[in-house]
Backbone bond lengths (Angstrom), bond angles and torsions (degrees), N, CA, C in turn:
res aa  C-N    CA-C-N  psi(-1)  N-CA   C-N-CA  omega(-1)  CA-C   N-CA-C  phi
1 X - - - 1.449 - - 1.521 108.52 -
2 X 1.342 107.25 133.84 1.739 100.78 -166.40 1.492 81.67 -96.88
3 X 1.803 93.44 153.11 1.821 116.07 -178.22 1.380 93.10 -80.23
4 X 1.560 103.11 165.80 1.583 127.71 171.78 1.175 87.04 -77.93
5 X 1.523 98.25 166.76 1.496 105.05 167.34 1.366 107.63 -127.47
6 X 1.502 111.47 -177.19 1.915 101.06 173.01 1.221 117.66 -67.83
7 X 1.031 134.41 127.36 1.543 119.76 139.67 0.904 136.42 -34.35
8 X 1.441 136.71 117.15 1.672 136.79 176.62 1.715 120.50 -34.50
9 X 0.872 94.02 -58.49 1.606 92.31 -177.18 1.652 120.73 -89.42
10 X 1.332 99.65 -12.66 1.445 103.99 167.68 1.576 126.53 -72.84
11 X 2.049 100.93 -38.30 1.687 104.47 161.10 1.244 119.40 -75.50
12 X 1.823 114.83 -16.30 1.558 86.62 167.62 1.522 130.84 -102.25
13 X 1.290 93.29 17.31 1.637 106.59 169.88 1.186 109.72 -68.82
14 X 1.478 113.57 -79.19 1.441 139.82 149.71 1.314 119.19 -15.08
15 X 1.559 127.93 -57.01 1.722 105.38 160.44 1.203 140.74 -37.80
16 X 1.226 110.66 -28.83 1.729 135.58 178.19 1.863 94.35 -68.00
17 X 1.083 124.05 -27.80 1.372 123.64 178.63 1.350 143.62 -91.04
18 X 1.532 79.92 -7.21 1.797 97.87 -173.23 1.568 116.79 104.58
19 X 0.848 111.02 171.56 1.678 115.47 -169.15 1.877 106.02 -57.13
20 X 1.038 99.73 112.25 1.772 112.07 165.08 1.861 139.64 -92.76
21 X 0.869 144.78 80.74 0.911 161.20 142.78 1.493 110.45 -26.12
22 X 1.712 115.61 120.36 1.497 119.67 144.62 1.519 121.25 -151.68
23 X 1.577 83.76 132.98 1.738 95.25 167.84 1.514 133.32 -18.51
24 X 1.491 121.50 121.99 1.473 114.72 -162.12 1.430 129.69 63.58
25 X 1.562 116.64 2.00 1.136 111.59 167.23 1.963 115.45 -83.33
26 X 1.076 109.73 169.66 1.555 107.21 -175.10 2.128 87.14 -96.76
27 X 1.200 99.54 156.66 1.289 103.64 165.11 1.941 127.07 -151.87
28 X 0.587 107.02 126.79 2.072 87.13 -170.60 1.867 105.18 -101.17
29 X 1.721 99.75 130.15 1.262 108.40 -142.30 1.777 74.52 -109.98
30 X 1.204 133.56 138.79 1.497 143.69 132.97 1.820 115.45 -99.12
31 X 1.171 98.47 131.32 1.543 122.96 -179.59 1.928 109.39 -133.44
32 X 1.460 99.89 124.44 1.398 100.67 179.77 1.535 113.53 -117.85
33 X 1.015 113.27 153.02 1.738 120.41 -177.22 1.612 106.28 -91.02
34 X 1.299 84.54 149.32 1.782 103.14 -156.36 1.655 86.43 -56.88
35 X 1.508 92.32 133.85 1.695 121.32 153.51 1.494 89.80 71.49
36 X 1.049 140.90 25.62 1.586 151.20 -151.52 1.600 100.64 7.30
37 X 1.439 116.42 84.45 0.825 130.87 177.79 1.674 111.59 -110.06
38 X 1.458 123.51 124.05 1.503 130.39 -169.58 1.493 117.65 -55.16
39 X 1.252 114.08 61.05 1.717 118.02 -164.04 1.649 107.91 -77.18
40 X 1.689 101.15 -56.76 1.405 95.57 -173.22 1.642 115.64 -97.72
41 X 1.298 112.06 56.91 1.559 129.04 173.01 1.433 105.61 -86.09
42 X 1.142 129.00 -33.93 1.815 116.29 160.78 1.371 121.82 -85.16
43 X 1.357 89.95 151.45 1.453 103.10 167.80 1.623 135.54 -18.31
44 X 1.329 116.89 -69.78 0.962 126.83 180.00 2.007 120.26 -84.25
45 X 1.433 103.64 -4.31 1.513 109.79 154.69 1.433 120.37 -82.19
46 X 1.492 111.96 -52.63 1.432 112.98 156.26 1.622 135.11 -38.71
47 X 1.426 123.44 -48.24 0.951 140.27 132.61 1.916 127.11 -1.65
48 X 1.508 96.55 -63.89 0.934 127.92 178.42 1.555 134.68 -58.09
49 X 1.395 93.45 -48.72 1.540 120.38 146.80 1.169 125.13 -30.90
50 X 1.984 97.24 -76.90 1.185 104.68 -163.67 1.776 123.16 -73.52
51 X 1.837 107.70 -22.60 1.400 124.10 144.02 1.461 112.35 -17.69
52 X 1.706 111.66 -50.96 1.393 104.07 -150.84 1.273 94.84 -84.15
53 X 1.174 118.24 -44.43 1.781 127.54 160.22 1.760 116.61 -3.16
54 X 1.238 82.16 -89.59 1.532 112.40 165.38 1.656 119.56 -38.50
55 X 1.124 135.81 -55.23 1.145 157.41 132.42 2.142 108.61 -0.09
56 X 1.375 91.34 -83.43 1.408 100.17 168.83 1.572 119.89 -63.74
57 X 0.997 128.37 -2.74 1.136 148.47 -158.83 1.681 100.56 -101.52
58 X 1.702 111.42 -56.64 1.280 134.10 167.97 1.687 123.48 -50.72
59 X 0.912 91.76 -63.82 1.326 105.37 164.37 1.481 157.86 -70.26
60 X 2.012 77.47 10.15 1.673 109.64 -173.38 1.357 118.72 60.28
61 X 1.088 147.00 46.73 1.192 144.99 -170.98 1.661 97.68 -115.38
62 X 1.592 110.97 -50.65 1.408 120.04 -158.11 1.672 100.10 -120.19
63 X 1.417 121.50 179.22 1.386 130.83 154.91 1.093 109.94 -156.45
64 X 1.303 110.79 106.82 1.296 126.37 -169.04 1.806 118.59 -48.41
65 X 1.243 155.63 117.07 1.294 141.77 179.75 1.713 97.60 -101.90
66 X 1.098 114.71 -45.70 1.729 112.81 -162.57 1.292 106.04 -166.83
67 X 1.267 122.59 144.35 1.351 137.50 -179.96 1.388 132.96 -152.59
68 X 1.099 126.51 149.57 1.599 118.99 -178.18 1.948 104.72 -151.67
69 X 1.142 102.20 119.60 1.666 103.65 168.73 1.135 93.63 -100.97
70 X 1.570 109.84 143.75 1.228 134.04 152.43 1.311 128.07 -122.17
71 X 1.221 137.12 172.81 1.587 126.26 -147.57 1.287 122.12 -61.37
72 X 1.316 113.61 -15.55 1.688 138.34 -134.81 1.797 112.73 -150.96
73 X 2.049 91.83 -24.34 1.674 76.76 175.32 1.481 85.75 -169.69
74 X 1.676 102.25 179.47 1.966 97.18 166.82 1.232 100.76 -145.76
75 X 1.230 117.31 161.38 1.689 124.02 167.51 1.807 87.61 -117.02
76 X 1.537 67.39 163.37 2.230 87.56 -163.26 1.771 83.93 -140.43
77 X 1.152 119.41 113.41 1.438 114.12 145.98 1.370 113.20 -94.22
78 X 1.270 92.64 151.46 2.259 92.17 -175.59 1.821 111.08 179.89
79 X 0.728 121.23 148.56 1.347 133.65 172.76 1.350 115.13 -81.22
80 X 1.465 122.71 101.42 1.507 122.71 -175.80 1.490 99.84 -67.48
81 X 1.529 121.07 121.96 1.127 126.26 151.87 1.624 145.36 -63.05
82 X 1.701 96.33 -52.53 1.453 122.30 -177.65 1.810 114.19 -136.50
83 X 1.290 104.94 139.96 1.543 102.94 -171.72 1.249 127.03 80.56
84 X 1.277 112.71 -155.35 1.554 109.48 166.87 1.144 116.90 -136.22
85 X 1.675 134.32 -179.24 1.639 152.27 -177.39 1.008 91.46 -30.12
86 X 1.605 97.15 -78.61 1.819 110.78 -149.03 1.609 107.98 -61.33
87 X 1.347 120.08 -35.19 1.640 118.09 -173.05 1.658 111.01 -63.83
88 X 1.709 102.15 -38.06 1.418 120.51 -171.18 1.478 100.44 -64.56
89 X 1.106 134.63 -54.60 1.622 151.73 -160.57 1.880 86.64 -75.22
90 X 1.264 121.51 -71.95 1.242 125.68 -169.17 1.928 106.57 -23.72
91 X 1.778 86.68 -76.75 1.525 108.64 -179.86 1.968 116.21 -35.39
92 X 1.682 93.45 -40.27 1.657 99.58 -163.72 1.679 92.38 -76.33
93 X 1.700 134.04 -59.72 1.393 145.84 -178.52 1.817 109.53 -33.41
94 X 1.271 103.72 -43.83 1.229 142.03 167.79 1.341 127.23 -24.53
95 X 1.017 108.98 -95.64 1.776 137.86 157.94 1.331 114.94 -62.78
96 X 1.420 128.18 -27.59 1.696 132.67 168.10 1.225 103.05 -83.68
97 X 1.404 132.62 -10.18 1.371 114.70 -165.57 1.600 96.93 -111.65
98 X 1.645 118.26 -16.32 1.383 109.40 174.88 1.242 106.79 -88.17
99 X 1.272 116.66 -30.76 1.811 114.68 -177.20 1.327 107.36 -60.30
100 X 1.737 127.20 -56.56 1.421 132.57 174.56 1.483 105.51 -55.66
101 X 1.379 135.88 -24.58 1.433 129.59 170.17 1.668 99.41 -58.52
102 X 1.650 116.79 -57.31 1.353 112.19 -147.92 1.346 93.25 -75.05
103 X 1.632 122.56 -23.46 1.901 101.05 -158.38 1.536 83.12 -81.78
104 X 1.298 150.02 -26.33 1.436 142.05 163.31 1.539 135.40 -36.11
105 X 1.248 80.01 -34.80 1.571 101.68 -165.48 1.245 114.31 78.65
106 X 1.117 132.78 36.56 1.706 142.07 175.00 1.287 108.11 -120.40
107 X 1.542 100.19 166.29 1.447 123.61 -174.53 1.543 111.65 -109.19
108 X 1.008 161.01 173.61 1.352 144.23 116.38 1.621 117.56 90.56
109 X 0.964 118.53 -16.18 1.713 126.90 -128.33 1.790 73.09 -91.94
110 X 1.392 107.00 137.80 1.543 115.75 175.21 1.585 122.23 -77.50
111 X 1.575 124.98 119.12 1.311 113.03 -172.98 1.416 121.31 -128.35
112 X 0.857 112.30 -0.37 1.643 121.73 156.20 1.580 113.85 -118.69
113 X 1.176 123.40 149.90 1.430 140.82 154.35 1.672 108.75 -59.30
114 X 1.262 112.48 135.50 1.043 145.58 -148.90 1.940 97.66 -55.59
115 X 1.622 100.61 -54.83 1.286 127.25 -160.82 1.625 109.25 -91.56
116 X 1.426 148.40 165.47 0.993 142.42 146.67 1.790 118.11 -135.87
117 X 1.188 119.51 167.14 1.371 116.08 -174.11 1.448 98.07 -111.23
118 X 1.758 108.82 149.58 1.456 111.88 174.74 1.715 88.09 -145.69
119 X 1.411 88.02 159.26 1.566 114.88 -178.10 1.475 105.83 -138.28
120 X 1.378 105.91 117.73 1.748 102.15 176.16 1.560 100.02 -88.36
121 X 1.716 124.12 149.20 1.475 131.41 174.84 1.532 83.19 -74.20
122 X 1.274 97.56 154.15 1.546 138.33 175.71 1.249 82.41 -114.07
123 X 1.611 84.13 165.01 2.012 108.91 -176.87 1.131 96.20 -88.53
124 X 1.454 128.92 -1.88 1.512 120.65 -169.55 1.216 101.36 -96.71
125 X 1.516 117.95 -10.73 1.818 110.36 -177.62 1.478 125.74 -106.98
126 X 1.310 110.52 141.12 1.900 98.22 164.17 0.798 124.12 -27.65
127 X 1.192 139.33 161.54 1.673 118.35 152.86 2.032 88.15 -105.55
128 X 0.957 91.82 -54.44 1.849 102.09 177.77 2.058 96.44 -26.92
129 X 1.298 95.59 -66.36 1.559 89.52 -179.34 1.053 115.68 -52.89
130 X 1.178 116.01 -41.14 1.933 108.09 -177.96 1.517 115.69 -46.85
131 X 1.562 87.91 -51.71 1.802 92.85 177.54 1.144 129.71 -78.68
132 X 1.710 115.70 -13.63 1.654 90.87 158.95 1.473 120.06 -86.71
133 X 1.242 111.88 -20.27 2.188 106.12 144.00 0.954 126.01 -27.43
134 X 1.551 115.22 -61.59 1.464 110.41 -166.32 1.499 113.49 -78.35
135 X 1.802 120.16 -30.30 1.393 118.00 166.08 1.395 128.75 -76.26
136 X 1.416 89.97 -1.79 1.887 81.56 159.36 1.426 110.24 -124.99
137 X 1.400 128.57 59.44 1.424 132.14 146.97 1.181 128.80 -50.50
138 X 1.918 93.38 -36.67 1.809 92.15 -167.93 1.520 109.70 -63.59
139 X 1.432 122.10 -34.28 1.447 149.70 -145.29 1.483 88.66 -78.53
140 X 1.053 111.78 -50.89 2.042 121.37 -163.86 1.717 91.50 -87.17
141 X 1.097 123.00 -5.35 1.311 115.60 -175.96 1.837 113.55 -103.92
142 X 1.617 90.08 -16.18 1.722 99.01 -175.34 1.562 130.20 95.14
143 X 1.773 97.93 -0.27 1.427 112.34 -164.33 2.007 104.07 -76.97
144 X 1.525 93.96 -32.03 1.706 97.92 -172.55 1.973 93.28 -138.27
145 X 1.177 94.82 171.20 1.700 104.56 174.72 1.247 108.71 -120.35
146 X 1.639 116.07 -12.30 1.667 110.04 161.09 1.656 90.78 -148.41
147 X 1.149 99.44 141.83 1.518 115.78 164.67 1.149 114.86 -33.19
148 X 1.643 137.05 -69.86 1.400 124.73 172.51 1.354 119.63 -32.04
149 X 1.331 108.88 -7.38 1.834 78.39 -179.01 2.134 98.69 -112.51
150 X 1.552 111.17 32.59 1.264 106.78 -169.52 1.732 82.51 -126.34
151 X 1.569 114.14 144.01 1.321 100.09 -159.37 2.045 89.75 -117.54
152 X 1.108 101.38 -7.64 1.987 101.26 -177.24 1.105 130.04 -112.33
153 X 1.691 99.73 54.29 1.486 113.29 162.37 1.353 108.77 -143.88
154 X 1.592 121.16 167.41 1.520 124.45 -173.34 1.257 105.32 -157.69
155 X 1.174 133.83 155.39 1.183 152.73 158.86 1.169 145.57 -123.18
156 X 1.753 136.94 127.39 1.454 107.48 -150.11 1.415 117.76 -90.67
157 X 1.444 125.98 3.34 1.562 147.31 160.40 1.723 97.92 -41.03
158 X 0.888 107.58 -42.35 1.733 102.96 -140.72 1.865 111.60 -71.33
């Protein structure tokens, strides 16, 4: 089922208001790790992430469209279902940051940045294009020279 998208004049009403959120719209979420520090560069941090992904996903909140972690941060495209940004982001920062505490063996230890960026799709954009943007970060970043060899991203096309 393809997401709504914003309306033009409705997000720029609404910017004037502060961050907006709506149901069934698609939105692309970036989240960075404290001090952009290379946290989820293994396996099983990456993993972890995308767990949380999945997670919100479960529980109807989110629907995942495309995603990519990278060592230092991830973009999430997805269609907010239920709630809003900030609760959705809260819950996901949340639960990834105590699980990556426990497989550490730490307590407390800060792992996301405080703030995150969101972009609602406009009717004027792909969404398909967005996501093959966002799954090839690693490539524009220098990490791989073809995607197959980057194993923490997905897409729901495929």
């Amino acid at each position: 089922m393809p997401a709504k998208t914003m309306p033009e004049r409705a997000h720029a009403v609404n910017l004037r208001k502060g961050r907006v959120a709506i149901a069934d719209c698609a939105y692309v979420i970036t989240a960075v790790c404290h001090q952009r520090q290379a946290l989820l560069s293994g396996l099983y941090e990456a993993r972890c992430v995308v767990n949380g992904f999945r997670s919100c996903d479960d529980m109807g909140l989110s629907q995942t469209l495309a995603f990519v972690v990278m060592p230092d941060h991830f973009h999430w495209l997805l269609i907010l279902k239920e709630g809003g940004l900030d609760s959705l982001l809260r819950r996901l920062k949340s639960t990834t940051a105590i699980e990556l505490n426990k497989m550490n063996q730490q307590t407390g230890r800060q792992i996301w940045q405080k703030a995150y960026y969101d972009h609602a799709i406009r009717a004027d954009e792909d969404v398909k294009a967005v996501a093959r943007y966002i799954v090839a970060n690693p490539i524009r970043a220098g990490l791989v020279k073809n995607l197959s060899n980057f194993s923490f991203w997905d897409v729901c096309w495929l």
